[in-house]
VOKE-186490 format. One record per residue (C-alpha): x, y, z; residue in one letter. Coordinates in steps of 0.02 Angstrom, whole numbers, plus 50000, padded with zeros to 5 digits. Layout:
N
XYZA
...
***
This chain:
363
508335063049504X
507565080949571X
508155083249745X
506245078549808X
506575060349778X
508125048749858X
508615030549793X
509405018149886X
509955002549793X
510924995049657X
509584989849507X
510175008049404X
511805003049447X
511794985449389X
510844991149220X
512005006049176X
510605016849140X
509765033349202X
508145037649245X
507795047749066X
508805036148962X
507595019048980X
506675011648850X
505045014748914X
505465034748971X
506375037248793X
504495030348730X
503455040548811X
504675055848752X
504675051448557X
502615052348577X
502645068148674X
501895062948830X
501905074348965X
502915073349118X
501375079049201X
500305066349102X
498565063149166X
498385082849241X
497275086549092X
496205070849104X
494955071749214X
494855058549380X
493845042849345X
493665044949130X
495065031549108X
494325017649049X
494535001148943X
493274986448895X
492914977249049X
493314961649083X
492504948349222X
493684936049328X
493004924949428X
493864922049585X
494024902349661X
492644906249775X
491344913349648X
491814932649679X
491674942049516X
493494955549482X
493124969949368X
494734970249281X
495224981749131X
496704979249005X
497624995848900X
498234984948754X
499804995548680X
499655004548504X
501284996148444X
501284977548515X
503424979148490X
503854997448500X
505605000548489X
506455014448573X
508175011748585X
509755000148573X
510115000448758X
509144985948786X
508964976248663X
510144958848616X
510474956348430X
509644972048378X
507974961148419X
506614972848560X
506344966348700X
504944954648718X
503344964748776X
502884963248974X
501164965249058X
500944977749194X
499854972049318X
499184986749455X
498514981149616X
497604997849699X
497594999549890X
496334997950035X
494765007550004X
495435014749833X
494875006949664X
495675003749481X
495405022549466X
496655029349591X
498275024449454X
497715038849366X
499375046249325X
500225028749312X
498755025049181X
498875042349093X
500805038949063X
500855019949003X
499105021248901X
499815013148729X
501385010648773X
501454994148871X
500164981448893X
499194987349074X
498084977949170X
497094986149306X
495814977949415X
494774979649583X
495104969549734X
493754961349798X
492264972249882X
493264987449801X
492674996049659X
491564987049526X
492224970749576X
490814960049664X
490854958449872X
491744946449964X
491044936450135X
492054941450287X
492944923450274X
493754929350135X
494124944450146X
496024943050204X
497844948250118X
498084929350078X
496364928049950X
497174945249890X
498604934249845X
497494919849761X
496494932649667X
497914940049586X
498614924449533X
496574922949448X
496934939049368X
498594932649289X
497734915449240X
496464923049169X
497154939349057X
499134935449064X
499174918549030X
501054919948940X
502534931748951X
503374939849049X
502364952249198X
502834966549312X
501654966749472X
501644983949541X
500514986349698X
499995001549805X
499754998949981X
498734985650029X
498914979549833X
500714976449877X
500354964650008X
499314957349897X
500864955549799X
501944945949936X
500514934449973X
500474929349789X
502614927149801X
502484917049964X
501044906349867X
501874904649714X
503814907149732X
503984898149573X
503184910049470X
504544923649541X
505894924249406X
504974915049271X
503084921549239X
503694937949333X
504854947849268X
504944963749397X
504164970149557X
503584987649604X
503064988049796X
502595006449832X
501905013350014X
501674996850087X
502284984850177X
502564963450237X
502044967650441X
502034976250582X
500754988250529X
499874999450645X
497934997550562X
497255008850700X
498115023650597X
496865020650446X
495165021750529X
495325041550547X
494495045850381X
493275029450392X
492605035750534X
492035047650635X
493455055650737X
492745052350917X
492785034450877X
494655032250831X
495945030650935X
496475016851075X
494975006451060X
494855006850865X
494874987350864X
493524984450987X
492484999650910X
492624991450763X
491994973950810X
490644982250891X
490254993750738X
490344978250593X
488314973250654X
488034992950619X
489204997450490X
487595006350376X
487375016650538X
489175022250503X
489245025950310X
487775037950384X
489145046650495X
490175046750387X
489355055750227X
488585067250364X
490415073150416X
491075074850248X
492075089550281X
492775081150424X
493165067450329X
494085076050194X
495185084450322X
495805069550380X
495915063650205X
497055076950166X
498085074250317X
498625055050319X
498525053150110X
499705067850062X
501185073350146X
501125092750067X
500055103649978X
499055095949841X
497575102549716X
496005102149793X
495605090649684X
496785076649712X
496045077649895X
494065075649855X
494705060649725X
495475050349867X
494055054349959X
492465047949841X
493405034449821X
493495032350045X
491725036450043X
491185024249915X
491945010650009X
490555003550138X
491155001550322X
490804984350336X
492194979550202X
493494991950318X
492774979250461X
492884963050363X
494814964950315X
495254975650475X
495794962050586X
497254952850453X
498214970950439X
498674968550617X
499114949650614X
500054951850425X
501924943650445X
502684940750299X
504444947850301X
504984931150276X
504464927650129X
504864943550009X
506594937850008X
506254929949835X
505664944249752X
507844945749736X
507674934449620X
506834948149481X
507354968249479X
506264976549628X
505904996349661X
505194999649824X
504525014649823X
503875027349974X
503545045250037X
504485050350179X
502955057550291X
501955042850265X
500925040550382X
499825023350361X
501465014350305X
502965024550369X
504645023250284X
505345011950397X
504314999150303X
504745003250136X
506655004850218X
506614988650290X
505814977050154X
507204984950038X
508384980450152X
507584959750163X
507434959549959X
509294956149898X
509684969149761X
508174979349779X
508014998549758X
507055011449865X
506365027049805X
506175039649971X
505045055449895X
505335066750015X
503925075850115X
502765063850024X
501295054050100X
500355038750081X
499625046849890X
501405046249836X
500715037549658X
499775052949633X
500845067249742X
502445064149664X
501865056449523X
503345060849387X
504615054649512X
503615037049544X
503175034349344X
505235038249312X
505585024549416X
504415011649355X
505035016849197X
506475010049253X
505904995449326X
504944990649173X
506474992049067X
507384982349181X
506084967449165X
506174970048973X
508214967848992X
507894952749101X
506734944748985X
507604946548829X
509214938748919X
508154923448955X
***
């Protein structure tokens, strides 16, 4: 591990294996992907067939499955029990507030035709149809994911990795559907996120305009959800503005221009009304009680140290609730630490995947 990136935790440990030695990283080595895959691939031009879910109340998910070249590569015997592979898990991504399908670029660019990937967009995200305010709360998150899985993993053995708000997506489905933790899924990634306490106030800064942040954010936007077009107005008017800010709370250091304007179409595409509609259940989320299952399955938290939407305390403290669990700390990273430190975070769901490989093949 390069000195920019710190684990806590005992799942390497427990597996006797190293970063560069798991199935999945020895994979992507024998077909000469990059340890900077996806830098040559332009944002956005990932794509697979799409696929329609409908949620339980009628809201249509654009969801998108990488099917793997080999169905049953094999990469090594490390893992595997009577020279047999290990059975083949799903990856499921669950993108973050405001972001789409799009922003696992460099996740997507490493895994394409490796491992079976599924990638869809939360509700009122993305191409996914637009929720009514009465559902648009973390716990439907957690009911549409369990669609999603229903619908395109119906069997074997899945590994639910979620960014941000797409990993407390991820603890509504385990406090839903404990059951399903240890048998249906197989690992859990949880990266920049967290199971309460947040401060939402820190995330308006970039939706909108600067001079209406700050101590009254939840009363400006109350006020602002019966003019939220008013505000996507504002807010494509100050787009320089809004790219600073960008810049500031979604990387911790200095990042291609590029990476910056990404993050940011994908902000700006997002209409004001949906930040209004889920606003309110970021403050009242309280779930710390229930991600003590996801012990049951192997379980990376992962985080950059100068995040600043979901600090490392949170990443710190839900590692320290999930028995067994192991935190990544990249240093000087931000909230963007999927696409900022991108080699370190795809090394350790490399070995997270591998682990729920192991796990599954013992079962």
């Amino acid at each position: 591990m390069s000195r920019s990136g710190r684990i806590v935790g005992s799942l390497a440990g427990a597996l006797g294996i190293a970063a560069a030695g798991t199935a999945v990283g020895i994979l992507r080595q024998q077909r000469a992907i990059s340890r900077r895959a996806g830098e040559d691939i332009p944002f956005g031009s990932l794509r697979a067939t799409p696929v329609t879910v409908v949620a339980d109340d009628g809201v249509p998910l654009h969801v998108e499955v990488d099917e793997p070249d080999d169905p049953a590569p094999s990469a090594s015997g490390l893992l595997r029990r009577d020279r047999q592979a290990p059975p083949a898990v799903t990856v499921v991504f669950v993108h973050g507030f405001c972001l789409n399908l799009d922003c696992w670029h460099f996740q997507r660019a490493a895994y394409r035709g490796l491992v079976r990937a599924v990638y869809y967009d939360q509700r009122s995200h993305g191409r996914s149809g637009d929720s009514d305010r009465e559902h648009s709360t973390i716990d439907q998150l957690g009911r549409d994911l369990h669609r999603v899985l229903d619908e395109v993993v119906p069997d074997g053995p899945v590994v639910l990795v979620g960014h941000s708000m797409g990993g407390m997506s991820i603890i509504a489905f385990a406090e839903q559907h404990p059951d399903l933790i240890g048998t249906r899924v197989a690992g859990v990634g949880l990266i920049s996120t967290t199971a309460g306490g947040l401060d939402p106030t820190r995330i308006l800064l970039p939706m909108v305009p600067a001079r209406l942040a700050g101590p009254f954010a939840k009363g400006v936007v109350r006020t602002l959800h019966r003019g939220h077009r008013a505000v996507d107005v504002l807010r494509r008017a100050g787009g320089s503005v809004a790219a600073v800010a960008t810049d500031r709370l979604a990387f911790g250091s200095e990042v291609p221009r590029g990476y910056v304007a990404f993050v940011d179409e994908m902000l700006a595409a997002t209409p004001f009304e949906v930040v209004a509609d889920f606003f309110p259940h970021f403050a009242g989320l309280d779930k710390f009680d229930y991600v003590e299952v996801l012990g049951r399955v192997p379980t990376s938290v992962i985080c950059g140290t100068t995040d600043r939407l979901t600090s490392i305390g949170h990443s710190r403290k839900l590692q320290s609730r999930i028995p067994g669990a192991r935190l990544l700390e990249c240093e000087g990273a931000g909230h963007m630490v999927t696409m900022e430190r991108h080699e370190l975070v795809n090394a350790e769901l490399d070995q997270l995947i591998t682990a729920a490989a192991s796990r599954a093949a013992t079962r």
